[in-house]
N, C-alpha and C positions, 0 to 999 in steps of 0.2 A: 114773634109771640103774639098771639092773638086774645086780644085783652077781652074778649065776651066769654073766652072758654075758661078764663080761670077768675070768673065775674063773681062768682059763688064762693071761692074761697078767700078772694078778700074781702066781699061783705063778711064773712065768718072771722076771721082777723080782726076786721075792726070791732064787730060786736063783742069778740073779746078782749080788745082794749080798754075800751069803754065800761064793759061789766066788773073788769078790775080797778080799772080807777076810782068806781061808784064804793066797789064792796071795800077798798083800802083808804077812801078819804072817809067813808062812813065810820068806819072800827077805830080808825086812828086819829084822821084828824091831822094829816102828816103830811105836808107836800113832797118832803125828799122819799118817802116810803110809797108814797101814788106815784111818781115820775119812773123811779125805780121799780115800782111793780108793772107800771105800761111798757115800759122799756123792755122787761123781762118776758113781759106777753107778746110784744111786738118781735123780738127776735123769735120766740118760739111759734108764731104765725108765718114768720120770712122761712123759718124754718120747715115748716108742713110745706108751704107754696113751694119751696127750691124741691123738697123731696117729691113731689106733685111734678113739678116739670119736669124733672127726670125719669122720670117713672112713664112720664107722654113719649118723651126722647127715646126713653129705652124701649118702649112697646112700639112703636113707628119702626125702628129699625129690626127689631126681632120681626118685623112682618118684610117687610125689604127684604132683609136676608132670608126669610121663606120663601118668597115669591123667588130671588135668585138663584136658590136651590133647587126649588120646581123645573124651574126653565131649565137647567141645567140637564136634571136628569131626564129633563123630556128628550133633551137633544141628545143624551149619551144614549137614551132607548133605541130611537132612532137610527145613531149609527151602529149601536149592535144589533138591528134588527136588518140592516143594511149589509153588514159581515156575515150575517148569520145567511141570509137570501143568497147573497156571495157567493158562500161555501157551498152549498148547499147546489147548486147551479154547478159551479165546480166538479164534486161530488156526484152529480148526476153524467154529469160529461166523463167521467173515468169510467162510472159505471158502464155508459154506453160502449166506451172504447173496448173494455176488458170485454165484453158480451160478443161484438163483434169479431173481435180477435178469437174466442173460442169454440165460435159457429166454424168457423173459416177452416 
């Protein structure tokens, strides 16, 4: 994991730690109700970042899996452009055969 690309969303987490501690010791006046409110913001920030990195996870490999589809169908084109030349060749050699055979 590379700590500069998700650099933004834990500045954004802690600012909203921070901004709830301010607005819950301000109202209340309470240390178990600020502890308990940063806590609750801090899981719900672990929360955004874990759905954040999954979402990198999962967009990484939905491109993998593109690109190994591409290559796939390039090589399947390939050999049915190959079969198809084939036949084709095949197909022209009976032709000849049969044309000959009814000159004759």
């Amino acid at each position: 994991m590379d700590i500069r690309e998700y650099l933004v969303d834990i500045l954004l987490t802690v600012v909203m730690i921070v901004s709830s501690l301010v607005l819950v010791t301000r109202f209340w006046q309470d240390i178990i109700i600020a502890v308990a409110t940063g806590l609750m913001i801090l899981a719900l920030g672990g929360l955004l970042l874990s759905l954040n990195i999954k979402m990198r996870h999962l967009e990484r490999s939905v491109v993998i899996r593109e690109r190994l589809l591409r290559t796939n169908l390039e090589e399947i084109s390939g050999r049915m452009q190959d079969k198809y030349d084939m036949a084709l060749s095949h197909l022209d050699e009976l032709i000849g055969e049969f044309s000959k055979r009814a000159y004759k």
